[in-house]
C-alpha positions in Angstrom: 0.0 0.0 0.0 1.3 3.2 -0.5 1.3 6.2 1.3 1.4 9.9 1.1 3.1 12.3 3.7 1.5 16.3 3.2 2.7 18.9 4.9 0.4 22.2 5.7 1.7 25.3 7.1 -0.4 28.1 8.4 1.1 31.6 9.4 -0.8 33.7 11.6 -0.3 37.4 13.0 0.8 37.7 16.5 -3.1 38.3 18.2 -3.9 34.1 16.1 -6.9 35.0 14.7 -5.9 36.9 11.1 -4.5 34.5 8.9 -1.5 35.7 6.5 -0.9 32.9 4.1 -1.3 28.9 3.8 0.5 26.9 1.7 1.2 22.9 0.9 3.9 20.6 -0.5 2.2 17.5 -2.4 -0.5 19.1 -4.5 1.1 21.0 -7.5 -1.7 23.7 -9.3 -4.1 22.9 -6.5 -5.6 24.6 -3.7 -6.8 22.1 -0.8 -8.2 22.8 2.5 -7.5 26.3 1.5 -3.5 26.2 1.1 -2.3 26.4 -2.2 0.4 24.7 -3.9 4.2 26.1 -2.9 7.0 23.9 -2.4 8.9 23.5 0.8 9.9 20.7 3.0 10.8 20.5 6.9 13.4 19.4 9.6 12.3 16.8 11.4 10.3 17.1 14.6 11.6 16.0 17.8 9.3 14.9 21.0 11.1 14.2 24.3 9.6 13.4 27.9 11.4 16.6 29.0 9.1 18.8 27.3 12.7 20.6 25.8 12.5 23.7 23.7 13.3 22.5 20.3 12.3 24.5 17.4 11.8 23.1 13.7 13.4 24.4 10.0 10.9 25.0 6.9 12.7 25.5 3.9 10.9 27.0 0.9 12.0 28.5 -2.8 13.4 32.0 -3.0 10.7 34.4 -4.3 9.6 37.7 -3.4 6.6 36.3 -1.9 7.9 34.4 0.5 10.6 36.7 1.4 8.0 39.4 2.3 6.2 36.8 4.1 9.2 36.0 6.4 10.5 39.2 6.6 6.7 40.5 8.0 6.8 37.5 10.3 10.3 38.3 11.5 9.3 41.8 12.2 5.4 41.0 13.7 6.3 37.5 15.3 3.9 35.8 13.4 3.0 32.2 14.3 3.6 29.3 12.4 1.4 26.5 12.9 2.2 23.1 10.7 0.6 20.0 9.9 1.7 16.8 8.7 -1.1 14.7 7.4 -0.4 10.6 6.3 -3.5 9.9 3.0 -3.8 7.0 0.4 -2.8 8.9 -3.0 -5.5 8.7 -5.6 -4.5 7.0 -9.2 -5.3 10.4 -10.7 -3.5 12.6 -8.0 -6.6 14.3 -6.8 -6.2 15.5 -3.1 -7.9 12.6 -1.3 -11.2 12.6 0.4 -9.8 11.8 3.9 -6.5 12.5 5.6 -5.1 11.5 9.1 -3.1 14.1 11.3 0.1 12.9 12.2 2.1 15.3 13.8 1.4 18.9 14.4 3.5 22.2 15.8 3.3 25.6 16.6 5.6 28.0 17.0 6.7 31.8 16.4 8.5 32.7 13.2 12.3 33.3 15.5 14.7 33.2 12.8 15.5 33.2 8.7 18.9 32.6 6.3 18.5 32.4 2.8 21.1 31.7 -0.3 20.3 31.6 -4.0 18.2 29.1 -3.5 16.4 29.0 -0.7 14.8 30.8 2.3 15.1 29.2 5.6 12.6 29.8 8.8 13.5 28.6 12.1 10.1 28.3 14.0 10.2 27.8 17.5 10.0 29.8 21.2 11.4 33.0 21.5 11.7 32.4 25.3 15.0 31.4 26.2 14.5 27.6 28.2 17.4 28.7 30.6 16.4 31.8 32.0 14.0 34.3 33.4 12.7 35.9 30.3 9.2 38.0 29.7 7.9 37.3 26.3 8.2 40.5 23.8 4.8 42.4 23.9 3.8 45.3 22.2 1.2 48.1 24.2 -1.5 47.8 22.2 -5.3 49.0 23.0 -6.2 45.4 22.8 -3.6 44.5 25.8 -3.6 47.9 28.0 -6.8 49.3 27.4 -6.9 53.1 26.5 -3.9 55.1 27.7 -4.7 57.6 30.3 -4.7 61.5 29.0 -3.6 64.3 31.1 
């Protein structure tokens, strides 16, 4: 039997709730589950009992696109959240009617290197595992509430 490995990745603005862009590997020309087609692939992910930081590399194709992307996430900590799903490939390479979560992270956009070929995004914790450290917050309305005015 053969099987297929997808991966989805979602980036998100800081407050989670406004989507920026969505893309997937495996389906060239094709939208599905509202990501479209861009190729990139992805470090491994690493589970220990220790509940470790460990953050997780997603490569993708130079292109202005994605360079804006990451350099907006960089600079607004967007999130990253990717999904790996396992499917049975169709004969005619259709996306398939079912797929089965397999592994699944989130994590802020922390880092990027690029050469000619390729942009690299290191998502993971911005808190350092080893020290006292308060996350980076911008004072916004939404956190504070109005300012006071003298």
């Amino acid at each position: 039997m053969t099987i297929g490995i997808a991966a989805f990745i979602t980036f998100r603005q800081s407050d989670y709730s406004t989507i920026v862009e969505q893309y997937q590997n495996y389906w060239p020309s094709q939208t599905v589950d509202q990501h479209t087609f861009y190729p990139f692939i992805c470090s491994a992910i690493v589970s220990d009992s220790s509940g470790g930081q460990q953050s997780i590399s997603v490569s993708f194709a130079t292109s202005q696109v994605i360079t804006d992307l990451v350099e907006a996430g960089l600079a607004n900590a967007y999130f990253a959240d990717l999904t790996f799903y396992r499917f049975t490939p169709t004969a005619d390479g259709t996306p398939p009617t079912s797929k089965t979560v397999i592994a699944n992270y989130i994590g802020e956009t922390i880092s990027a290197s690029q050469d000619e070929t390729t942009i690299t995004v290191v998502i993971g914790s911005s808190l350092s595992a080893v020290e006292a450290q308060a996350p980076p917050r911008k004072f916004t309305t939404t956190l504070i509430g109005e300012p006071p005015k003298l």
